[in-house]
C-alpha positions in Angstrom: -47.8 27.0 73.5 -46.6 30.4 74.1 -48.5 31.7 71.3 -51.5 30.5 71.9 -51.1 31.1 75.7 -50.6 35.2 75.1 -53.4 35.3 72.7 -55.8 33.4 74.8 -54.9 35.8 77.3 -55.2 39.4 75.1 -58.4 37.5 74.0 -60.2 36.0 76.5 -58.4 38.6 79.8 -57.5 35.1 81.3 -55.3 31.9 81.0 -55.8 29.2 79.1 -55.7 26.6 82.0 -58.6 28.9 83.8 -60.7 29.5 80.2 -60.4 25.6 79.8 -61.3 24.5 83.4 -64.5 27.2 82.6 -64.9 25.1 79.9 -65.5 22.2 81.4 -67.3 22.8 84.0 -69.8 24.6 82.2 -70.5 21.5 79.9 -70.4 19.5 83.2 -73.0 21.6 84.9 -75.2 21.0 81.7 -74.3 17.4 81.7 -75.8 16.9 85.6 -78.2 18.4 84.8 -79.8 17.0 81.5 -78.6 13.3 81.9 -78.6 10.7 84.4 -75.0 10.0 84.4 -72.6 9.4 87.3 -70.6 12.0 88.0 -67.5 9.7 87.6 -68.6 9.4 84.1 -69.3 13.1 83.6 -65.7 14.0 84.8 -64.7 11.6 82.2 -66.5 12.8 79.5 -65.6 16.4 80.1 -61.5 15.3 80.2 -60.5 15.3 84.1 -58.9 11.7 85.1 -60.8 11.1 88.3 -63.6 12.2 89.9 -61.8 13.7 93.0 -60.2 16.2 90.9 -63.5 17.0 89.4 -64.6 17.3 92.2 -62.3 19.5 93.8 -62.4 22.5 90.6 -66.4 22.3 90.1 -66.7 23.2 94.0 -64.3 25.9 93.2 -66.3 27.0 90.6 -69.3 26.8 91.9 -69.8 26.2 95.7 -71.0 23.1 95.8 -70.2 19.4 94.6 -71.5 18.0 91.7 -73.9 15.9 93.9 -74.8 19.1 95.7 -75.8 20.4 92.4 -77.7 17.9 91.0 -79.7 17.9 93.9 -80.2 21.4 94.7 -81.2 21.6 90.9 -83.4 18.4 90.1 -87.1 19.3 89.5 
């Protein structure tokens, strides 16, 4: 873990828990908005156990709840 941690970190300039959580929410972002999905089912998909906590990091990430998103980007 340690390993993989540090070189993550020379890598990437950031940790793993941060470049993973980026992960995610970047597929999530694509996921509202090229499917029709719930958002309960997107944060499932993309590996976070409940939708709260989903929730809760995409705002972080991006300002605004998933919903928010959706709707601020459907056509």
């Amino acid at each position: 873990d340690f390993c993989l941690s540090r070189g993550l970190g020379d890598v990437y300039k950031r940790q793993v828990f941060t470049y993973l959580s980026n992960l995610r929410i970047q597929k999530a972002k694509e996921m509202i908005l090229t499917t029709s999905l719930f958002i309960n089912d997107i944060a499932l998909n993309v590996g976070y156990e409940s939708e709260r906590a989903f929730t809760k990091t995409f705002s972080k990430y991006e300002g605004v709840t998933p919903k928010q998103f959706r709707k601020n980007n459907s056509v």
